[in-house]
N, C-alpha and C positions, 0 to 999 in steps of 0.2 A: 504494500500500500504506500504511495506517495505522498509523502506530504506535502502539503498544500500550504506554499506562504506568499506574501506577496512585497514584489520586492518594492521601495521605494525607490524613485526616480529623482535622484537629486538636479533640485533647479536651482534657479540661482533668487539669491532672497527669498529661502523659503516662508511660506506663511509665518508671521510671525507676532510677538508683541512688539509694539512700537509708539514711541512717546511724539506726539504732535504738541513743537512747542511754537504757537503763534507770536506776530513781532510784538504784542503787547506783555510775551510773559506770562499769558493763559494756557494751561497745557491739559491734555485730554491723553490716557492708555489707552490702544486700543489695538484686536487684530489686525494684521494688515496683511494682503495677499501679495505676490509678486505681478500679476498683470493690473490691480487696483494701483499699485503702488506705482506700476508705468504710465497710466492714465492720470495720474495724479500729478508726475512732476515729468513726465515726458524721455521721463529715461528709457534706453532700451535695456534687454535683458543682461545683458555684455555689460554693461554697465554695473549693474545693479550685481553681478559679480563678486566685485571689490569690495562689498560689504559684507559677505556669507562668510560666517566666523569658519567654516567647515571645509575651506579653501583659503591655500595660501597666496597672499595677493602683497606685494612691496605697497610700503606707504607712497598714497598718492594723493594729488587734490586734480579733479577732473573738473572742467567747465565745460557746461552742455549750454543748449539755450536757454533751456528753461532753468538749469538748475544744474550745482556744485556738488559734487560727488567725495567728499572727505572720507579715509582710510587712514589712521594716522595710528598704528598699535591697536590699540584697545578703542580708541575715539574713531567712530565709525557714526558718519554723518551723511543729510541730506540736505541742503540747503536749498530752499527755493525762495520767490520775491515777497510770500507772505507767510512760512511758516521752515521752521527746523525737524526734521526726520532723525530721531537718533534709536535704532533698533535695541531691543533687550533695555528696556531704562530700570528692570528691576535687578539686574547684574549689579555686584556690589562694584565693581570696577568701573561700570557706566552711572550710575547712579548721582556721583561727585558731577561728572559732566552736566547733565541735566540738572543738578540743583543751580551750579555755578550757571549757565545758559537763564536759566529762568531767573534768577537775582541782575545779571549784568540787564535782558532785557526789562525788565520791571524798572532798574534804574531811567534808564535812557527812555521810558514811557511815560517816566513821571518828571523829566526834567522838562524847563522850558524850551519853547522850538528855538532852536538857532536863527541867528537873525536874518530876517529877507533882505533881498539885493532887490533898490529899487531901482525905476529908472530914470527917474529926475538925477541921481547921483551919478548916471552915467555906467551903472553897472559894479561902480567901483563900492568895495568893502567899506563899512563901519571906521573911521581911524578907532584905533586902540589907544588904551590910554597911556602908555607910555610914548607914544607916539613912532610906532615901530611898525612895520607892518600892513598890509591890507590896505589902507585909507588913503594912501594919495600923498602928496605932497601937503605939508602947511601951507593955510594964508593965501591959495590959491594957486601960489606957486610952481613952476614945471620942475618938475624932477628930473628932468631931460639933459642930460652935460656933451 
C-alpha cells in the first residue's frame, strides 16, 4: 500500500503573516498570499523571492515602480508610496523592526508640515536664521560674484 502524501510546492512569498505599517504609523497583522501580495504592490514573483526566509538571497534593496524591495539579514521589507510590508512581524528578530518603523513614522505624523515654497519668493527657501543656507542672499542683494 502506498502512501499517500502531498508534496508542497514551494513559491516564493509563501502565504504568510505580514505587518501592514501605513505612512501615518497605523499598523494592521494580517495573512497575506503571494499573488495578493503582487497585486498589491506590483511586484513580480522573482521579486518577491528575496524575501522567503526559506531561500538564500545576498542582501539587496530592489527599486521596482511601484515599490522597494528590502533584504537586508533579518530586515526583510516592502516598501510602497503608502504603506511598509514587513513579513513575520511576530519573529522576535523582526518585531524591534516594526516597533522602531511605527515610532519613527508616528513621529514625523505628528510633526508640523515643512515649510511651503511659494511663488511670490521666486521659489527660493525660507532664509534661516543664522543666515546660512536656503534663503537667498540679504537685503536683496545678488549673491552672484
Amino acid at each position: 500500500m502506498a502512501a499517500a502524501f502531498t508534496r508542497r510546492r514551494h513559491g516564493a512569498a509563501a502565504p504568510g503573516e505580514w505587518a501592514a505599517v501605513s505612512g501615518a504609523g497605523a499598523w494592521r497583522v494580517g495573512e497575506v498570499g503571494k499573488h495578493q501580495l503582487m497585486r498589491r504592490t506590483g511586484l513580480s514573483a522573482r521579486d518577491l523571492r528575496a524575501l522567503d526566509p526559506a531561500l538564500s538571497y545576498p542582501c539587496s534593496i530592489m527599486s521596482r515602480d511601484r515599490a522597494v524591495v528590502v533584504n537586508l539579514e533579518r530586515a526583510r521589507a516592502v516598501i510602497t508610496a503608502t504603506e511598509v510590508l514587513v513579513p513575520g512581524p511576530r519573529d522576535p528578530a523582526v518585531a524591534p523592526l516594526v516597533r522602531n518603523l511605527r515610532a519613527r513614522l508616528l513621529l514625523v505624523s505628528a510633526s508640523p508640515t515643512p515649510p511651503q515654497v511659494s511663488e511670490e519668493d521666486g521659489g527660493a527657501l525660507p532664509q534661516s536664521p543664522g543666515g546660512v543656507g536656503g534663503g537667498g542672499a540679504k537685503d536683496g542683494q545678488s549673491s552672484a560674484r
